[in-house]
TITI-715082 format. One line per 5 residues: number of its first residue (from 0); their letters; for each residue x negated, y, z of C-alpha. Coordinates in steps of 0.25 Angstrom, whole numbers. Example, Ala and Ser with C-alpha at 12.3 -4.5 7.8 and 13.67 -1.06 7.14 Angstrom:
<marfis>
0> AS> -49/-18/31 ~ -55/-4/29
</marfis>
This chain:
<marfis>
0> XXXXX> -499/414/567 ~ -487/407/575 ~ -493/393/571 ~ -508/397/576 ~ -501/403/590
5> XXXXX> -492/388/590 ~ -505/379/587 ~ -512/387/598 ~ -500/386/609 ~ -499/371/607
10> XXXXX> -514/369/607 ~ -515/378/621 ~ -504/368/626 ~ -510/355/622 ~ -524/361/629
15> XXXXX> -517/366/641 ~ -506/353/643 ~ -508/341/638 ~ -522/338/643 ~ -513/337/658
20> XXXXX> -501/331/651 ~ -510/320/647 ~ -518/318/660 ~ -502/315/668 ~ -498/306/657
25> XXXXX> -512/299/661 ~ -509/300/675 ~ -495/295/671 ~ -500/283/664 ~ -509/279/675
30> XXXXX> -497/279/686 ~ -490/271/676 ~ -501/260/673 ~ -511/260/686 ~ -503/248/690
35> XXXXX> -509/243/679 ~ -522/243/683 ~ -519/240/699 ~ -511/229/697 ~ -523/219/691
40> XXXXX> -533/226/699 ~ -525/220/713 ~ -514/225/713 ~ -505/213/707 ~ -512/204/716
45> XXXXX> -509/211/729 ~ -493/213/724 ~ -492/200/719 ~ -486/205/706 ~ -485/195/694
50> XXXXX> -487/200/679 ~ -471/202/679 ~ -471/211/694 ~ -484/219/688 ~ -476/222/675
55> XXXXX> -463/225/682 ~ -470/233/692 ~ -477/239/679 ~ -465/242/671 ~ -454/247/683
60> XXXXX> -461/261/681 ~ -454/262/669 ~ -440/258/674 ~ -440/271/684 ~ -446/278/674
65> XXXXX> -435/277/665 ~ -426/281/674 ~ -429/294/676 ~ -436/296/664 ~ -423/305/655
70> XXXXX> -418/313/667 ~ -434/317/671 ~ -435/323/657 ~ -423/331/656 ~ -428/336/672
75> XXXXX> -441/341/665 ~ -435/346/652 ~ -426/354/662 ~ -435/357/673 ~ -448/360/666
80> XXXXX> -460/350/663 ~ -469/353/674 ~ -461/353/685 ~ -456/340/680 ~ -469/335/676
85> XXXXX> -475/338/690 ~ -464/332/697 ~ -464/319/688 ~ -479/318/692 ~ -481/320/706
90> XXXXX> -467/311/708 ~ -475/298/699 ~ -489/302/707 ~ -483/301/719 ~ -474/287/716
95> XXXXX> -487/282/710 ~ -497/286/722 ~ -486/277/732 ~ -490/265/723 ~ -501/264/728
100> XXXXX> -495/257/740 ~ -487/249/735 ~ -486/236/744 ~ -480/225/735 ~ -474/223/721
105> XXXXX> -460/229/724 ~ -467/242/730 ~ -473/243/716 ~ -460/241/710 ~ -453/251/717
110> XXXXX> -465/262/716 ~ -466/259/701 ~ -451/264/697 ~ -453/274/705 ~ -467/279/699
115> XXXXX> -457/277/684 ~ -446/287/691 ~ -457/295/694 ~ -464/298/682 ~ -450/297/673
120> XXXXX> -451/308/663 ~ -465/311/662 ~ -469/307/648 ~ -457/310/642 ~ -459/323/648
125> XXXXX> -470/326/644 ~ -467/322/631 ~ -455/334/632 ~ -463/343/638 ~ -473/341/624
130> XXXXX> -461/348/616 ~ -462/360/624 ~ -475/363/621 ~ -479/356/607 ~ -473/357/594
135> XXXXX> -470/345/584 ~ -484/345/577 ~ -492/345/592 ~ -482/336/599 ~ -486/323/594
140> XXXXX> -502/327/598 ~ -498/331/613 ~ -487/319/614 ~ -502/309/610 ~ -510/317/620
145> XXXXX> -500/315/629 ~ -498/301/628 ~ -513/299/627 ~ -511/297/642 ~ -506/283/640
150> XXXXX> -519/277/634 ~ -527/287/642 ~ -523/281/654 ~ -523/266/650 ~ -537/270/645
155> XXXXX> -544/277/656 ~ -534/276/667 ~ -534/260/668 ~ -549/259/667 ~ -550/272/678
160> XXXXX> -540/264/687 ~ -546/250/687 ~ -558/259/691 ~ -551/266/701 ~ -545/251/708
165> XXXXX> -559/246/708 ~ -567/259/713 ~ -558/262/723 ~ -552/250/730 ~ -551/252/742
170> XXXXX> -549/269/744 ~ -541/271/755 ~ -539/257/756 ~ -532/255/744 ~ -535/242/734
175> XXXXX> -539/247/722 ~ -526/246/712 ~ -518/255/724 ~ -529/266/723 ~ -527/266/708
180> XXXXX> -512/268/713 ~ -515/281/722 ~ -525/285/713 ~ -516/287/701 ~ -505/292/708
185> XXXXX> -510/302/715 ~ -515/308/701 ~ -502/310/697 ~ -498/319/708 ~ -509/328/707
190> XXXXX> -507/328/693 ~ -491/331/696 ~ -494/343/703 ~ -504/349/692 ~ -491/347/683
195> XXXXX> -485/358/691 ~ -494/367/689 ~ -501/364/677 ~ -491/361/666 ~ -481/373/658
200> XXXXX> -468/370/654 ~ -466/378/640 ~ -475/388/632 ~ -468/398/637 ~ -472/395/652
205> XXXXX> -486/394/647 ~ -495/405/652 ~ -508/398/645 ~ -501/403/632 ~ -499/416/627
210> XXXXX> -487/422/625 ~ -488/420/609 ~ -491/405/609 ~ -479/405/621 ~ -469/409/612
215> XXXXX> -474/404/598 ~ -476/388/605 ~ -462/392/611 ~ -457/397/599 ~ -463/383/590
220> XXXXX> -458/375/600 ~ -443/380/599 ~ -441/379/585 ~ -447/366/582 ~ -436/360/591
225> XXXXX> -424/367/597 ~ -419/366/610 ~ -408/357/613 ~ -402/356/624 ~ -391/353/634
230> XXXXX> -385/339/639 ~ -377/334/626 ~ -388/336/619 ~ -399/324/628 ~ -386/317/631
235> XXXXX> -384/315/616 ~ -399/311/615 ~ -399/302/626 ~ -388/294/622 ~ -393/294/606
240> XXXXX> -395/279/601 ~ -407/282/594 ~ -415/288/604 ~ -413/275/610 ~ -418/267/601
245> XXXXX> -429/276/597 ~ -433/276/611 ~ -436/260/608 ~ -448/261/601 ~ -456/268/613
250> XXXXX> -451/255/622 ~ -458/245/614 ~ -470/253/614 ~ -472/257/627 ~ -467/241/631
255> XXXXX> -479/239/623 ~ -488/249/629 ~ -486/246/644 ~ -487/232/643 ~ -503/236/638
260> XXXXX> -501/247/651 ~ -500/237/661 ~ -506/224/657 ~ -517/228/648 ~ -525/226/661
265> XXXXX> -521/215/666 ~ -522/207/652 ~ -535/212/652 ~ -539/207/665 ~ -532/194/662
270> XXXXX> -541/192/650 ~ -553/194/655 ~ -550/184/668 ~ -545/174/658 ~ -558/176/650
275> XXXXX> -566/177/662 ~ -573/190/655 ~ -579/196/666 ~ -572/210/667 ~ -569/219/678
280> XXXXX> -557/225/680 ~ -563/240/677 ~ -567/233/664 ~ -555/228/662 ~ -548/242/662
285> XXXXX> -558/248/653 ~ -552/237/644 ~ -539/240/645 ~ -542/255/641 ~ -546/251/628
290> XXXXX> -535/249/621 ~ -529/263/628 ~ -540/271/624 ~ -541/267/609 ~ -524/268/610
295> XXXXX> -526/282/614 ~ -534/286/603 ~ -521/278/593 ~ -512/286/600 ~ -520/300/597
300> XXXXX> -522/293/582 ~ -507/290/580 ~ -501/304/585 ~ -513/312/577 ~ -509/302/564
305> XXXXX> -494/304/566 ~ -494/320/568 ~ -502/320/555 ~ -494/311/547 ~ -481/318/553
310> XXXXX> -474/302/555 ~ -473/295/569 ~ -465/284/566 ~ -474/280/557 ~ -486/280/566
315> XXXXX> -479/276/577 ~ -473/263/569 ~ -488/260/564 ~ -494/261/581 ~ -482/251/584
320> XXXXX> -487/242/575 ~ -502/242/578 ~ -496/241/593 ~ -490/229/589 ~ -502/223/582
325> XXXXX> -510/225/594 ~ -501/219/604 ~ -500/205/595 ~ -516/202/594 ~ -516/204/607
330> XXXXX> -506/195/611 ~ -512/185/600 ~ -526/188/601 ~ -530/195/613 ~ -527/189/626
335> XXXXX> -538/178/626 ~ -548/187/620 ~ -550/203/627 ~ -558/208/616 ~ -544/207/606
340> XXXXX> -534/210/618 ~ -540/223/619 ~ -543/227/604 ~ -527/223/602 ~ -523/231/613
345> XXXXX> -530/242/608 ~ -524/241/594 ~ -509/238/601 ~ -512/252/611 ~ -515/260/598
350> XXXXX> -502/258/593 ~ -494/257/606 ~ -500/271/608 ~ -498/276/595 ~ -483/273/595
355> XXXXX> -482/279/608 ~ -487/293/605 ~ -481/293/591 ~ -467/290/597 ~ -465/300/607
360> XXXXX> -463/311/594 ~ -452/305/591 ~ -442/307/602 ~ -446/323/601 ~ -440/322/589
365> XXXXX> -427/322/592 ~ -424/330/602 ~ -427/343/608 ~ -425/349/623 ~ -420/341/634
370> XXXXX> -413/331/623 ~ -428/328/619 ~ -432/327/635 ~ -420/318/635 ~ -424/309/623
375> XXXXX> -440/306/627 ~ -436/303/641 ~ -426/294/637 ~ -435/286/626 ~ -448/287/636
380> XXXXX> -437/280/645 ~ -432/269/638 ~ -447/268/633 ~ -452/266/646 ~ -443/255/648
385> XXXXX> -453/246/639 ~ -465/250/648 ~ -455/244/659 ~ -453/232/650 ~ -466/230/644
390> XXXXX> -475/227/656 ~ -463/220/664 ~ -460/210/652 ~ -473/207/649 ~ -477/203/663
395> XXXXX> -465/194/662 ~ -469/188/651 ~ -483/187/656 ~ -480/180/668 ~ -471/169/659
400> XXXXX> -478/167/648 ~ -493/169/657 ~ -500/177/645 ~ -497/191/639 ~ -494/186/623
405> XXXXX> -480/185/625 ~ -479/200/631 ~ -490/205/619 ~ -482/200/606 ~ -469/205/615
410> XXXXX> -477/220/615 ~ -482/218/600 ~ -468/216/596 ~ -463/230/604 ~ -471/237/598
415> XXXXX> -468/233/583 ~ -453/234/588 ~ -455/248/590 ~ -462/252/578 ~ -451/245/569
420> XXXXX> -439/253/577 ~ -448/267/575 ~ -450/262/560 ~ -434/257/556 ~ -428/267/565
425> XXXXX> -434/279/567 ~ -444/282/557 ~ -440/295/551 ~ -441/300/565 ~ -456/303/564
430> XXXXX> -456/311/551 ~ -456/327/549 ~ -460/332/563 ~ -457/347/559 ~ -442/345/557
435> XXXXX> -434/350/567 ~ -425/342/577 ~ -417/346/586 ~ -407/337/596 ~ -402/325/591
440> XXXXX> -396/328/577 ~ -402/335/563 ~ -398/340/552 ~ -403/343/538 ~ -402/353/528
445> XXXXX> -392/345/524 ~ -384/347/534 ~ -383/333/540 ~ -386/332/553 ~ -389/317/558
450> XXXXX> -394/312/571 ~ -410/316/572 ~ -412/303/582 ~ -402/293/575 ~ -407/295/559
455> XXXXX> -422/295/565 ~ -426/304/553 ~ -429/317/551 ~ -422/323/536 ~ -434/325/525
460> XXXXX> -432/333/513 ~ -434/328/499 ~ -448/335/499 ~ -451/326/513 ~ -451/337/523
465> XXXXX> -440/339/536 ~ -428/345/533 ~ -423/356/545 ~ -416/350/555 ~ -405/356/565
470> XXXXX> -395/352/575 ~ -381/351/573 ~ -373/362/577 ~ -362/354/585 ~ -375/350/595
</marfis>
């Protein structure tokens, strides 16, 4: 009876939040990448801005975006998702509406570190806030529809704002890529404000469940992973080696993935100069949304096939490596000819993808309470870093080497690195999602407690199912 009353509870939930969770993340996505699309369509031209200025200014989001990322997560595990949440987005909306007027390449510089300080906490909020409502076996199915923002927006968004700098240049006097700019900006802030109202914080706050579904999700949600709190507790998990290192493998993937972000486009567009194909730029974004569109659907694909097989690692080390695959043939095969680029991009998004929303399980493993909102703004953090890298490097790299093979085998090899750090290192990690953690230490029945993040491996029972685990008493 209890399980009917849970399943319904999470069900009303996901019908009732993650439909809005997903459409920020697609706003978020787009504020993060328009400059994408603006800057081949004139707005490198009027900066003046090289490969290596466009993948700075690209990349410098992400520098004040770590920042603030691990002290705007503990704020909303303290003050409350949707207060937090609004305040993130209107604050980004606002930061991303003023780059629409941005005079010269240090004005987009400056705008752009503040846009990343802005929007610092955000995903790995809402990746927090998924804890309060979904239990182990739903989590991994709202952490996909979640991320499904990311190849949503690449998909549709690029195509809708390539569109947007052609339809429209000229509105209110603006070139096309700075309405693009306003446009997308001010999306944000009046979906900020609908945060405030719209969003709940816990099942207990939510008066579109009943009082039974309240207290039986509340109930579920409590014993599947014990609170555990207080100051020595996130220090500890902060300063724990291994969450480092863990935090590794999402570096090299979203390295990858933002390289793809920023310069799929302008590849393209380079390509079909160079091969005097005739396209315009609208059909040039339409092609660049392919290999988003067909990730997305590798992305659903993975975290259905991992939830039913019970491993991540496993998937995520398999996406790594068609990532990798992908990224080589284009780099060996696809920058003379569009037709390859593109159906090696597509392979190389289905497993960038695929690792992305495979990995984000992880880290909920570990800990619980504001030690886990700690822990996933801290990895998102040092993740982040690589979609810093990524696009600045590789613009360096471009502009040295005038051609994009050096930067591709560079990403091909990223993502092969993390799926060999996941595999040699963590790969118990993935196993027994019903065994219970909590804080940074378990034990068995055995008595022997051992670090949870340093052994990376949960203890099976001869007969292969999870042993109980608890905390130590002296924590």
């Amino acid at each position: 009876m209890k399980q009917t009353v849970l399943d319904r509870a999470q069900k009303k939930a996901f019908r009732r939040l993650m439909p809005f969770v997903a459409l920020l993340f697609v706003v978020n996505q787009l504020d993060r990448i328009n400059i994408s699309v603006a800057g081949p369509n004139g707005m490198n031209d009027e900066l003046g801005l090289t490969a290596a200025q466009f993948g700075l200014a690209s990349g410098l989001f992400f520098v004040g975006y770590m920042t603030l990322e691990v002290p705007s997560n503990l704020a909303l595990h303290r003050f409350g998702a949707r207060r937090w949440l609004a305040r993130i987005v209107v604050t980004w909306g606002i930061v991303a509406t003023a780059l629409t007027f941005v005079p010269n390449a240090e004005w987009l510089y400056g705008l752009r570190i503040l846009l990343g300080m802005a929007e610092a906490g955000f995903a790995p909020g809402i990746v927090v806030y998924l804890t309060y409502w979904f239990t182990r076996e739903m989590r991994s199915r709202a952490t996909a529809f979640f991320l499904l923002g990311i190849p949503v927006a690449a998909a549709f968004g690029v195509p809708f704002m390539t569109l947007i700098g052609v339809q429209m240049d000229g509105f209110l006097g603006l070139d096309g890529w700075r309405v693009i700019l306003l446009i997308t900006g001010l999306l944000a802030v009046l979906l900020g404000v609908m945060c405030w109202f719209y969003l709940t914080d816990r099942p207990a706050d939510a008066q579109w469940l009943t009082a039974e579904e309240s207290q039986v999700l509340t109930e579920a949600l409590a014993n599947e992973t014990p609170e555990k709190a207080g100051n020595h507790s996130i220090r500890k998990a902060l300063l724990n080696g291994q969450v480092w290192l863990l935090a590794v493998a999402p570096f090299l993937v979203l390295y990858s993935m933002f390289v793809v972000t920023f310069f799929l486009p302008t590849l393209l567009k380079d390509i079909n100069a160079r091969e005097s194909l005739g396209l315009s730029s609208v059909q040039v974004g339409l092609l660049s949304a392919i290999p988003w569109a067909i990730g997305g659907a590798g992305m659903l694909f993975f975290a259905s096939r991992s939830d039913k097989k019970r491993e991540v690692t496993k998937h995520f080390v398999v996406a790594t490596t068609i990532g990798s695959i992908g990224f080589f043939f284009v780099a060996m095969f696809g920058l003379d000819n569009p037709y390859i680029a593109l159906a090696a991009l597509t392979v190389a998004m289905v497993g960038v993808l695929g690792s992305l929303t495979t990995f984000w399980v992880l880290p909920s493993r570990l800990y619980t309470g504001a030690a886990a909102a700690g822990v996933i703004a801290l990895i998102n953090a040092i993740a982040n870093f690589g979609s810093f890298l990524g696009p600045y490097s590789f613009g360096v790299l471009s502009d040295a080497t005038g051609g994009y093979r050096g930067g591709l085998i560079i990403v091909a090899v990223a993502m092969l690195l993390a799926g060999l750090l996941i595999a040699l290192r963590f790969r118990d990690l993935g196993r027994a999602p019903n065994a219970e953690r909590v804080g940074s230490v378990s034990r068995t029945t055995d008595d022997v407690p051992e670090p949870l993040v340093h052994q990376a491996k949960y203890p099976i029972t001869a007969e292969g199912t999870p042993r109980q685990v608890f905390p130590r008493e002296d924590d």
